[in-house]
C-alpha positions in Angstrom: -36.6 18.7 9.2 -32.8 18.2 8.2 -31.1 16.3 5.7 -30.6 13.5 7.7 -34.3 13.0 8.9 -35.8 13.8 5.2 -33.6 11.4 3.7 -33.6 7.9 6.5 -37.2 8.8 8.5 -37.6 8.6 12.3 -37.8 4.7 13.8 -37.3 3.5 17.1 -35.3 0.0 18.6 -36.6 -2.5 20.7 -34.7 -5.2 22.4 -30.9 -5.2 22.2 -29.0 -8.5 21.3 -25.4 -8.2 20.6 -23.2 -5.2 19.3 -21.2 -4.7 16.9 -18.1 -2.0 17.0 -17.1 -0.3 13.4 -13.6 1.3 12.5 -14.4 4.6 11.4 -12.1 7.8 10.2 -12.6 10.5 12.7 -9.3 11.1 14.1 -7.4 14.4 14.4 -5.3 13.0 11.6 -2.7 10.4 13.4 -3.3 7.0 13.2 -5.0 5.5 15.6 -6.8 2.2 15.6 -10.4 2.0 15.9 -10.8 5.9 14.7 -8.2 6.7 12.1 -7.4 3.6 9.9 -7.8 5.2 7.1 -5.4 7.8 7.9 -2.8 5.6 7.0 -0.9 5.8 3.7 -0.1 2.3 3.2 -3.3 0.4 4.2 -5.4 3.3 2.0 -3.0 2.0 -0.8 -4.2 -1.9 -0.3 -7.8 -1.1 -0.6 -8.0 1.4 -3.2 -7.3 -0.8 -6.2 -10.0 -2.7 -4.7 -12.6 -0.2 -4.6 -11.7 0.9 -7.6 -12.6 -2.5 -9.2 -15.6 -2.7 -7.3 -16.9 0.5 -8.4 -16.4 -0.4 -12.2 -18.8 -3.8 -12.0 -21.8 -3.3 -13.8 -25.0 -4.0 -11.8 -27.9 -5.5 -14.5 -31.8 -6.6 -13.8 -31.6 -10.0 -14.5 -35.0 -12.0 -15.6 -34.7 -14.9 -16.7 -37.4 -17.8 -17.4 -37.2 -21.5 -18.6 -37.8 -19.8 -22.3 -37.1 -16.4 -21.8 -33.7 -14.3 -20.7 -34.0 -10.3 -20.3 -31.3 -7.9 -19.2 -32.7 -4.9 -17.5 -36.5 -5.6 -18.3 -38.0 -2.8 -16.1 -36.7 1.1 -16.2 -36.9 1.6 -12.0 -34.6 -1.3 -11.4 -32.4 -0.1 -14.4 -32.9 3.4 -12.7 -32.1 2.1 -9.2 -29.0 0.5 -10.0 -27.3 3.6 -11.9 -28.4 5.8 -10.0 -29.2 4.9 -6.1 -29.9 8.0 -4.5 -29.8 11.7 -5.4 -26.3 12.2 -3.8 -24.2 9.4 -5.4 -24.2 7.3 -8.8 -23.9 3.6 -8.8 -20.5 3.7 -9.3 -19.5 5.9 -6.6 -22.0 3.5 -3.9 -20.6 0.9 -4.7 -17.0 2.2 -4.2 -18.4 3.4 -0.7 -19.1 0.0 -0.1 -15.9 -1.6 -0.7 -13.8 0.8 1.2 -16.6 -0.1 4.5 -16.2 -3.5 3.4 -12.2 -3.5 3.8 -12.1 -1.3 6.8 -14.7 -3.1 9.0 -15.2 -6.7 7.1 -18.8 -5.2 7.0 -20.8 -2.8 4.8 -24.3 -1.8 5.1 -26.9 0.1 2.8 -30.5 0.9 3.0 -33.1 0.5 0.9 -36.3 2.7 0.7 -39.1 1.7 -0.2 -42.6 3.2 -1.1 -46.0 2.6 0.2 -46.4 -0.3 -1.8 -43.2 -1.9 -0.9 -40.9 -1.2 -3.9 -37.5 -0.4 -3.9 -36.7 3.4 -4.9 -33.8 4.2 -3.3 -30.5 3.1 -1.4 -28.3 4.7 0.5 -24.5 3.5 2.1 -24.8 3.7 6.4 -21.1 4.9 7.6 -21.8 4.9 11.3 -20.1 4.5 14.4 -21.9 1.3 15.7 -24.2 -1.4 15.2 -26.7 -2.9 17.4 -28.8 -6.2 16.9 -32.4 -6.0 18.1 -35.1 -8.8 17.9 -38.8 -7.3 17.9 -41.3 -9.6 20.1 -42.0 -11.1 17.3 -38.8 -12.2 16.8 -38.4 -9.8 13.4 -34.6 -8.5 13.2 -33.6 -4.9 13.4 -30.6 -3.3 12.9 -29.9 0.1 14.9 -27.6 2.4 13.1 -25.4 4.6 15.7 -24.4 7.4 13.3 -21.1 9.9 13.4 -23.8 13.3 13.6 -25.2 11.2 17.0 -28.6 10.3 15.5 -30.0 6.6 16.0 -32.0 4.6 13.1 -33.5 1.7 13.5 -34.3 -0.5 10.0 -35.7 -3.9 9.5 -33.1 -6.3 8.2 -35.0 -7.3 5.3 -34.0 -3.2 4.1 -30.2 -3.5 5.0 -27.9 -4.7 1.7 -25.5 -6.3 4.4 -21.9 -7.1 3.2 -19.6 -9.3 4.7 -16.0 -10.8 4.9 -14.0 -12.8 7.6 -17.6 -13.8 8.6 -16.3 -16.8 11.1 -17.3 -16.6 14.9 -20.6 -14.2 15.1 -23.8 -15.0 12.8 -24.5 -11.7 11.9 -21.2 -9.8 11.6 -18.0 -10.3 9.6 -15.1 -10.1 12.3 -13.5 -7.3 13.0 -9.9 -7.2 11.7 -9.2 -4.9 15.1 -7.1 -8.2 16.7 -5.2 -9.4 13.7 -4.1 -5.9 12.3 -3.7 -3.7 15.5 0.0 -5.0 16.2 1.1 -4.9 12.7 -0.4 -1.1 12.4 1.4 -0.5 15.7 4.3 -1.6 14.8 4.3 0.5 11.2 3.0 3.4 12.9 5.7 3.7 15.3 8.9 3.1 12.7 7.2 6.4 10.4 7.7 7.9 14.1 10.9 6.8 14.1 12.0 8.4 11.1 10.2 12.1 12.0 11.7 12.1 15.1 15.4 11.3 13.5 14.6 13.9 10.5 13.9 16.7 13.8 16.8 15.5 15.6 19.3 16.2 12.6 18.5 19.7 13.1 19.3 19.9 16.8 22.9 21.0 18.1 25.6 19.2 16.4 28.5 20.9 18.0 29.5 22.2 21.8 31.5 25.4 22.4 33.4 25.0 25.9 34.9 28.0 26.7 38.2 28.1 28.4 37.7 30.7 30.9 34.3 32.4 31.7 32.9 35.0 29.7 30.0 37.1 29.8 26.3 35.9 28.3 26.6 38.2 25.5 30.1 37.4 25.0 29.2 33.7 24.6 26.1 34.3 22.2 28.3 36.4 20.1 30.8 33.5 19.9 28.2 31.1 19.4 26.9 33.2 16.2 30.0 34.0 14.4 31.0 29.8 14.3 27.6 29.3 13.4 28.2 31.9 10.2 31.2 31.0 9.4 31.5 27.6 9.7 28.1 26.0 9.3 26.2 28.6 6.9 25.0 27.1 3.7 26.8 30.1 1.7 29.9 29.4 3.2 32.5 28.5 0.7 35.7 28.3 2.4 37.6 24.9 2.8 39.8 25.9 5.7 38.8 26.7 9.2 40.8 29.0 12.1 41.9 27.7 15.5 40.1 29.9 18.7 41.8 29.4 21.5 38.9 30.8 23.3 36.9 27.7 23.5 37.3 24.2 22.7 34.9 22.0 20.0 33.2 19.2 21.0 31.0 17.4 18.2 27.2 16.1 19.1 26.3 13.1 17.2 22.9 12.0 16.8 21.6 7.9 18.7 18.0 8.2 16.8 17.8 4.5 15.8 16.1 4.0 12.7 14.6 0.7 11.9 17.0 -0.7 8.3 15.1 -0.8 5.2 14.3 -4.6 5.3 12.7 -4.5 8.5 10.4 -1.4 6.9 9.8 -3.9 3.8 9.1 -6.8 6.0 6.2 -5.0 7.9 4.6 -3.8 4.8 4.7 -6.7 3.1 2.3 -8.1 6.1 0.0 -5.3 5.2 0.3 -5.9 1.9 -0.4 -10.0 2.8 -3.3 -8.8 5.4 -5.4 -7.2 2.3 -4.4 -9.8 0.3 -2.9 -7.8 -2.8 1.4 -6.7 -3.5 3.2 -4.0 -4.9 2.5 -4.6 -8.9 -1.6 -4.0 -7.7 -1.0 -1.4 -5.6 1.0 0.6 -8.3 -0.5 -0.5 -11.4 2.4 -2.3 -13.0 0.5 -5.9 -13.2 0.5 -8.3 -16.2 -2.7 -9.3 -17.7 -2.4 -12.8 -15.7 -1.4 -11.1 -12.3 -4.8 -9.2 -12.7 -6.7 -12.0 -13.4 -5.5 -13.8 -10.1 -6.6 -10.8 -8.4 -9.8 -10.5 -10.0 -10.6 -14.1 -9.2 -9.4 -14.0 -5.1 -10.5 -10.3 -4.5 -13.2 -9.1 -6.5 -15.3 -11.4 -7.9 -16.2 -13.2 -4.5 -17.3 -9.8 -3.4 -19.1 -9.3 -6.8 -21.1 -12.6 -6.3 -22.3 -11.6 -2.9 -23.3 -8.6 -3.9 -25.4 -10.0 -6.5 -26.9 -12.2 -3.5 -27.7 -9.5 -1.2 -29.2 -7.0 -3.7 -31.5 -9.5 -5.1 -32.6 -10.6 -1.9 -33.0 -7.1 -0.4 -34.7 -5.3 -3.8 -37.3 -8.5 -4.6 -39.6 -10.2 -2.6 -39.6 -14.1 -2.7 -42.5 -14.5 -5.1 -40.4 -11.8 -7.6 -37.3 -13.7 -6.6 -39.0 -17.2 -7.9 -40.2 -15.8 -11.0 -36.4 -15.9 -11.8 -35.5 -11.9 -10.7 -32.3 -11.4 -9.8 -29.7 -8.8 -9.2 -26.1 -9.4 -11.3 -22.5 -7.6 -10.9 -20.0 -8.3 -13.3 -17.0 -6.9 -15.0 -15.2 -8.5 -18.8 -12.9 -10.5 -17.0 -10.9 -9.2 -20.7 -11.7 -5.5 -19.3 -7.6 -5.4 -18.3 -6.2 -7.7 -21.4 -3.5 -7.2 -24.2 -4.6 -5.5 -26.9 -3.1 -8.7 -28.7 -5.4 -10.5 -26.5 -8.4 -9.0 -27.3 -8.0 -8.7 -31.4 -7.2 -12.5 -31.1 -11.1 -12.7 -29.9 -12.4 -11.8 -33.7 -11.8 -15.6 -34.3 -15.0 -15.8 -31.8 -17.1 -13.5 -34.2 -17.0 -15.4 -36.8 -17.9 -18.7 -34.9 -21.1 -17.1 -33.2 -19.3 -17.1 -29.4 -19.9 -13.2 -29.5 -21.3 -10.8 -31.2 -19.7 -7.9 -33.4 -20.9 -5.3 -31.0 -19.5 -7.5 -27.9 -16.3 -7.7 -29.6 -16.3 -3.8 -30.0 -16.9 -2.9 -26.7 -13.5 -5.0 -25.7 -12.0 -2.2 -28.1 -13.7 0.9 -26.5 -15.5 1.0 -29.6 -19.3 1.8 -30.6 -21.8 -0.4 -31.1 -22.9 -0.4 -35.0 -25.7 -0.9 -36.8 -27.1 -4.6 -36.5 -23.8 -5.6 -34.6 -26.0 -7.7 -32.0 -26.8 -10.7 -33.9 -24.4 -13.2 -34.2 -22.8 -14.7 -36.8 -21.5 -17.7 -38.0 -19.3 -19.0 -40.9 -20.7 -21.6 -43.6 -18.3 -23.8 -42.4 -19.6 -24.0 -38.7 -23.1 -24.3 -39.4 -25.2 -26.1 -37.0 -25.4 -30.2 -37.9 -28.4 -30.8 -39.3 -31.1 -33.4 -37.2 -31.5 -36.9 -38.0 -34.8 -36.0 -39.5 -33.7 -33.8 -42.1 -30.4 -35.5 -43.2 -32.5 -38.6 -43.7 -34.9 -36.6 -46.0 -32.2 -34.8 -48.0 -30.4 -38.3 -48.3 -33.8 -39.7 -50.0 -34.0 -36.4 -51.9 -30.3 -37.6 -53.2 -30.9 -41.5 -54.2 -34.9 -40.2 -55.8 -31.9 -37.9 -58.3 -34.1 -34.7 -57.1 -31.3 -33.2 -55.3 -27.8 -34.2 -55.0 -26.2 -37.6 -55.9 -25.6 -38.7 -52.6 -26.2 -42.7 -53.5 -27.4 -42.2 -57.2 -26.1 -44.6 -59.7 -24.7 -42.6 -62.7 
């Protein structure tokens, strides 16, 4: 038994329903769309800030009850979610699944369970296709057309199925095959452009026509001793000899190479198409320009994949006992230091705790640093009850002088 077989099991399909056709990165190293999208520099550069982001969310076990709130209550869901599978980390899956997730507008993953129906491990599907298939039942299953030519076939209930663009079919994201294959084309053929005008600069740049007709040897010997002499990167001299022999006739080049703002213009639509710019894609962004990326690109794709885990790790009864799956990053992760020091007026007013304030530093936690304080001066106001009583204690002249007569 292989890898492959130990890891997914043997299942078998049923009825087929409707396909669905993935972008995937097989090429022989051109672009080509359909096979090689990720060949390409730029759109590589669009999603990898992305997945980036989307590997740093931190998945939690979430219980919570109407008196009762846990984080990570049980040690196999804690387990699960760092550590998904023996080949990959948390961090690295969910990486896996942004890049699917930007490629295709879909991502899948699998989730194995054991005999008694419990989540233990999930893996990421990369695969060439995807077919629909309804059981007689009427019991969805998805079959998995993988790269090595095996076939799978899992329930949907296992599959942790991301999408985005999800518009005309009710199963699958659309494809971004129509709206970015002319844009890609057009890219792809100006870098062409530019190779083939690079090669053609090093063609023949100059024509020897010789007066009278000499023998091959004779010509190649001529040809030579211009080349040394005039065109040689050593050559030093500023003058140049008239031969009568032959006459000069310059070559120049008709490559046509697109101008810079047409280059600009183009990737600026890819840029548009994935939704981010150049301060993203390089770094360079203020703390406010993140944040409007974090709120339009990651954090809708961190709130569905807190959906789709929950739903595909519990079962409805575990699910309505308040379980639930959460991603989520400190939207003050990419802040000013300024920024953050400004949040130990927060400390002191019990809106976070010493060791919450730390870890917006990069600091460690410290002893006790959990429980949250509060100054005298913002103490909670005191129920109706209990200022009544202290207010009697004051006029009785037990405590206070609150309406006392002197």
């Amino acid at each position: 038994m292989n890898l492959f077989e130990r890891l997914f099991g043997k299942t078998d399909g049923n009825k087929s329903v409707t396909t669905y056709k993935m972008i995937t990165d097989m090429g022989d190293g051109f672009y080509s769309f359909g096979n090689n999208m990720y060949k390409s520099d730029i759109v590589r550069a669009c999603i990898r800030p992305k997945a980036k982001a989307i590997g740093k969310l931190v998945a939690k076990h979430i219980q919570q009850t109407t008196n009762d709130f846990k984080v990570n209550p049980e040690v196999n869901i804690r387990f699960l979610l760092e550590e998904p599978n023996p080949l990959m980390t948390g961090q690295v899956m969910q990486e896996k699944l942004a890049n699917q997730l930007a490629l295709n507008n879909n991502a899948f993953a699998w989730v194995k369970r054991d005999e008694l129906g419990n989540a233990i491990e999930i893996y990421p599907l990369v695969c060439n296709s995807v077919e629909l298939l309804e059981s007689p039942t009427g019991d969805i299953f998805m079959k998995f057309y993988f790269r090595n030519g095996n076939q799978k076939v899992y329930p949907y209930t296992d599959i942790i199925h991301l999408r985005s663009d999800f518009n005309e079919d009710d199963i699958f994201g659309d494809s971004p095959q129509e709206a970015l294959a002319s844009l890609m084309e057009v890219v792809n053929t100006i870098d062409q452009g530019v190779v083939k005008a690079v090669k053609n600069s090093a063609v023949v740049k100059w024509i020897l026509k010789f007066a009278s007709v000499l023998k091959p040897d004779d010509v190649k010997s001529a040809v030579k001793d211009f080349s040394d002499s005039y065109l040689s990167l050593n050559n030093e001299g500023g003058a140049a000899a008239a031969d009568p022999r032959y006459e000069l006739q310059q070559v120049k080049p008709e490559s046509y190479i697109p101008n810079e703002h047409i280059f600009n213009t183009m990737v600026q639509r890819v840029y548009s198409f994935f939704n981010t710019n150049t301060k993203i894609i390089q770094s360079d962004y203020t703390e406010d320009q993140w944040v409007a990326y974090y709120e339009a690109e990651i954090e809708p794709v961190a709130m569905q994949m807190s959906g789709v885990y929950t739903k595909a790790i519990f079962n409805k009864k575990k699910r309505m006992q308040g379980d639930s799956i959460s991603f989520g990053m400190s939207s003050l992760q990419h802040s000013s230091m300024q920024t953050k020091l400004e949040l130990v007026q927060l400390v002191d007013r019990g809106a976070m705790t010493p060791n919450e304030w730390r870890a917006e530093l990069g600091l460690s936690p410290i002893e006790g640093g959990n429980k949250p304080i509060r100054r005298l001066d913002t103490a909670l106001v005191e129920d109706e009850a209990r200022r009544k009583e202290v207010k009697k204690l004051g006029q009785n002249g037990k405590k206070g002088t609150d309406n006392a007569k002197d």
